[in-house]
C-alpha positions as CSV (number, residue, x, y, z in Angstrom):
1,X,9.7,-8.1,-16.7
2,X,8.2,-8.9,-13.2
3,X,5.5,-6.9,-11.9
4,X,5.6,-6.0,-8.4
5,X,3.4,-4.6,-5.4
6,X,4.5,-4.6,-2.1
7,X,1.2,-3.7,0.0
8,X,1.9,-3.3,3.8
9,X,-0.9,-3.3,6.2
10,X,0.3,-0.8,8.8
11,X,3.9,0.5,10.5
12,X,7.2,1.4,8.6
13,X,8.8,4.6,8.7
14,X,5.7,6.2,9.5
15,X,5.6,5.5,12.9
16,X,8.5,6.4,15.1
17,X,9.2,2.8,16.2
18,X,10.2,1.0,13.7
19,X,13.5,-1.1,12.5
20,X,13.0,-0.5,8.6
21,X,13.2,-3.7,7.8
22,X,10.6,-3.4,5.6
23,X,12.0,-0.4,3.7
24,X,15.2,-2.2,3.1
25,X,12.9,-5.0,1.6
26,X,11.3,-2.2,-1.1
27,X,14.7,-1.1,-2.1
28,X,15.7,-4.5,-2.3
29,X,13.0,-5.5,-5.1
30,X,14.2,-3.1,-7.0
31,X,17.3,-4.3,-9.7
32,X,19.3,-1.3,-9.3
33,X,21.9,-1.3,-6.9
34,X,20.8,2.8,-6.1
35,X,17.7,2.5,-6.7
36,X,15.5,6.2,-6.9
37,X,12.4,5.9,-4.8
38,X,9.6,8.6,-4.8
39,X,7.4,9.3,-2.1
40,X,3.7,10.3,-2.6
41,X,2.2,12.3,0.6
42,X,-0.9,12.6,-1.4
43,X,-3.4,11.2,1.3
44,X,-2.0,13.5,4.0
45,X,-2.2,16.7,2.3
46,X,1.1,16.4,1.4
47,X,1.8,16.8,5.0
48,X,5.1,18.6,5.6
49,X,5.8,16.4,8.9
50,X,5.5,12.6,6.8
51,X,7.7,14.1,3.9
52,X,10.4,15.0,6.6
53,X,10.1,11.5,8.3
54,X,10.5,9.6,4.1
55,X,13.8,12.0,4.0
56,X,15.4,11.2,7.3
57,X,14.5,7.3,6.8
58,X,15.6,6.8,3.6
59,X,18.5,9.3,3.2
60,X,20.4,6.4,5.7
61,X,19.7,3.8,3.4
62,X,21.9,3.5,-0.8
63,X,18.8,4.6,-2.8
64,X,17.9,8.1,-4.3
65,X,14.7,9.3,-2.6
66,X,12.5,12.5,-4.0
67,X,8.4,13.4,-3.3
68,X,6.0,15.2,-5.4
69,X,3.5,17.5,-3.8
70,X,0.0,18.1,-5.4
71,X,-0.8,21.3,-3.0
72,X,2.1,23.3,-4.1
73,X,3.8,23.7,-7.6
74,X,3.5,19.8,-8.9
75,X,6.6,18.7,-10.9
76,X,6.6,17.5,-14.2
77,X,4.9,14.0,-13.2
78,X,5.7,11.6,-16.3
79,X,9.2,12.3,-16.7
80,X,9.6,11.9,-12.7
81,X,7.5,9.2,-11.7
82,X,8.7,7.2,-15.0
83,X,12.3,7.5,-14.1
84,X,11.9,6.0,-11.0
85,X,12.6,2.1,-9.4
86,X,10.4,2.3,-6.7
87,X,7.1,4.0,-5.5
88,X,6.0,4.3,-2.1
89,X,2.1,5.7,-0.9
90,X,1.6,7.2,2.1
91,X,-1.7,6.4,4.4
92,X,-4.1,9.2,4.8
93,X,-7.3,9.7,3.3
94,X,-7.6,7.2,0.3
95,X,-11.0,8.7,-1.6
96,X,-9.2,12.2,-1.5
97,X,-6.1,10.8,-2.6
98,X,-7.3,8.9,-5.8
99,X,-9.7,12.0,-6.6
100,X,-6.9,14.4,-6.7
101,X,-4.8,12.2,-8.7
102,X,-7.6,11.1,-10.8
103,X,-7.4,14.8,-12.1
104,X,-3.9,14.8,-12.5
105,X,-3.9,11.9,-14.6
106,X,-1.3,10.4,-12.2
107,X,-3.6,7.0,-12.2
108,X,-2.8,6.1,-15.2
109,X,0.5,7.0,-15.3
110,X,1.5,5.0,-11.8
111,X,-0.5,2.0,-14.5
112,X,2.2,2.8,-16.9
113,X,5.1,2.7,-14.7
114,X,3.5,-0.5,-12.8
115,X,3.9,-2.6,-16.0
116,X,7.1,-0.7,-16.7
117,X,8.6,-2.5,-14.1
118,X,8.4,0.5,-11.4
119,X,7.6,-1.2,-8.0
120,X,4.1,-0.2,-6.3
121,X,4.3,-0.1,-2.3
122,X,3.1,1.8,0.0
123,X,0.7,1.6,3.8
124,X,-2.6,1.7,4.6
125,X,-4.4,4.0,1.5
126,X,-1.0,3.6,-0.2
127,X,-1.7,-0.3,0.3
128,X,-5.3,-0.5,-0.8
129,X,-5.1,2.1,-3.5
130,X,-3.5,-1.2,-5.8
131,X,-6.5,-3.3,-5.5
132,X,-10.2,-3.3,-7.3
133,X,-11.5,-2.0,-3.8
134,X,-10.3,-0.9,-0.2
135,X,-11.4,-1.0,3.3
136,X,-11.3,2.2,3.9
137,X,-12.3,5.2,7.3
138,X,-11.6,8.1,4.7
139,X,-15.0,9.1,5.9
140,X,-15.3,9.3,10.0
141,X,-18.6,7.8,11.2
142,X,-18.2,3.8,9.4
143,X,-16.0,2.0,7.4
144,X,-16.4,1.6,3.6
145,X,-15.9,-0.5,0.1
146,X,-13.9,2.3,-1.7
147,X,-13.1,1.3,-5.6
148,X,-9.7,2.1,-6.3
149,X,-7.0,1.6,-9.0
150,X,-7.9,-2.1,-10.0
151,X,-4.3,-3.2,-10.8
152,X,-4.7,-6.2,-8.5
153,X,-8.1,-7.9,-8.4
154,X,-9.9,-8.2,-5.2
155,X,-10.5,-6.6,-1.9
156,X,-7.8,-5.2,0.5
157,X,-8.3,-4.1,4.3
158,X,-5.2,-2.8,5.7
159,X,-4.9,-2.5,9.8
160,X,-6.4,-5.9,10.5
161,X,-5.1,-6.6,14.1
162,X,-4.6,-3.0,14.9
163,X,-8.1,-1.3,14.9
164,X,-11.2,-2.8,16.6
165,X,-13.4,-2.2,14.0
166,X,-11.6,-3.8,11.0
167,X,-12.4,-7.6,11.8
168,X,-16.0,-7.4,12.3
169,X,-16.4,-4.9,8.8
170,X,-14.6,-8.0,7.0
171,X,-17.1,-10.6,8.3
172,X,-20.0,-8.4,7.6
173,X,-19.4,-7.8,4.0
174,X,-18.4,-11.4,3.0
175,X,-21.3,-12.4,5.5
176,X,-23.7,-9.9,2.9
177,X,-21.5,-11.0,-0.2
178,X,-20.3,-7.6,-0.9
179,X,-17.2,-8.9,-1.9
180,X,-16.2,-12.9,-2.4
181,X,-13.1,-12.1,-0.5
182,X,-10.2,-10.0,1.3
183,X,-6.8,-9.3,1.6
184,X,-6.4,-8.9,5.4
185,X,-3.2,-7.3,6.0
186,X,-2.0,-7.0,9.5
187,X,0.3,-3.8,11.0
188,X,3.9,-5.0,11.1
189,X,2.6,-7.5,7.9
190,X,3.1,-6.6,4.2
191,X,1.7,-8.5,1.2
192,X,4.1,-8.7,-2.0
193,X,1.8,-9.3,-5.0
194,X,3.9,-10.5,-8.2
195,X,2.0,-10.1,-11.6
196,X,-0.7,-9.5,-9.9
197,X,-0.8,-12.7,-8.3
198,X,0.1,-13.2,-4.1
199,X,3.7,-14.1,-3.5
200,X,4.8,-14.0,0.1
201,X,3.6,-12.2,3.2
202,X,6.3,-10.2,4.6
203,X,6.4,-10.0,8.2
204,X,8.4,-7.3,9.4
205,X,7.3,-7.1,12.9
206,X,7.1,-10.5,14.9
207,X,4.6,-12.9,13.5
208,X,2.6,-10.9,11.3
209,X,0.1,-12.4,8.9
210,X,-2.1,-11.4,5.3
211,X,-5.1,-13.6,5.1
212,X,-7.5,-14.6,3.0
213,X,-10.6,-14.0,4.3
214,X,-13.2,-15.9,2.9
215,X,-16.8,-17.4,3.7
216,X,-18.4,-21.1,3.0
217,X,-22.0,-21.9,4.6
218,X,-22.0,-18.4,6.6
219,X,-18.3,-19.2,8.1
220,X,-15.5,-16.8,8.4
221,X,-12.3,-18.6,6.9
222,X,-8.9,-17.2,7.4
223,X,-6.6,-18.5,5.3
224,X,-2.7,-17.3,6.6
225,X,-0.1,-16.5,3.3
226,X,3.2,-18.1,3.0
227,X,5.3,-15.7,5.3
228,X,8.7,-14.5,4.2
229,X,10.0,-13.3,8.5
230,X,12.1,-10.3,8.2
């Protein structure tokens, strides 16, 4: 049973312009020909505007969507998220996010699901969340390391061409050896881990790239993923 985790660096249905190409991909991964996909708001507050959007994206498309919400009454959380083919993370606020599901226990169970065979996916905090550690702005003055769920090893930065700051944090850290190195995940870019292990960037927007980012003798290395061009 193949593992997978579909980590995407920045658009999707999120954003109002966008040709869900990507979206079709997640369903796709899945072996069911309906597949049920669950939408987690978490990082937003379970914001009531981004649960609309999941609906009126993926209610178009032959899949079975739902949400749970951790600010109002939260649904029985095993026997939903366990029954489902796909899971999709929102962006938002990552070190909020995993603290409020640390105290659910949903950590552990999205671990049990994961090797289950549910697919992982989500963007931004829903794409770093996967990995031993994030780049994350869930505080507002700097970026930070954030430790996260450690089902892939490494370092993830999501937004790598979109926002100024991202590029520079990356070279700084591996520059300090903070981290050996990072997933770099551009917006329009997505990075499909199988096993745990790096299987294809997915490009969704128009030559979009993953890197890893690396240094030797105090230079930056980027080193551009296979690229599956949706």
């Amino acid at each position: 049973m193949k593992k997978n985790i579909i980590a995407i660096g920045g658009g999707g249905f999120g954003r109002s312009n966008t040709s869900y190409l990507i979206e079709k991909y997640l369903l796709n991964i899945s072996d069911s020909k309906c597949p049920k996909i669950c939408f987690l708001p978490t990082a937003t507050g379970d914001n009531d505007n981004y649960i609309v959007r999941f609906y009126s994206i993926f209610t178009r498309f032959n899949c079975i969507p739902s949400h749970i919400e951790f600010f109002k009454r939260t649904t029985d959380l095993y026997n939903h998220i366990m029954m489902q083919d796909v899971v999709f993370v929102g962006g938002g606020n990552t070190k909020s996010m995993l603290a409020i599901w640390n105290d659910w226990g949903m950590s552990e169970l999205l671990n049990e699901a994961y090797n289950e065979g549910v697919v992982m996916s989500g963007v931004s905090a829903g794409a770093i969340c996967w990995f031993t550690s994030g780049i994350t702005d869930s505080w507002d003055n700097e970026l930070r390391i954030l430790p996260c769920l450690d089902f892939i090893r490494g370092t993830c930065c999501p937004h790598y061409d979109e926002e100024p700051s991202r590029i520079p944090y990356v070279k700084k850290i591996l520059l300090e050896q903070k981290v050996p190195n990072c997933f770099s995940i551009e917006g329009g870019a997505a990075m499909h881990f199988i096993d745990g292990k790096p299987f294809k960037n997915v490009s969704f927007k128009n030559n979009k790239n993953t890197y890893n980012v690396y240094q030797i003798n105090n230079s930056i290395i980027e080193s551009p993923f296979d690229k599956i061009q949706l």
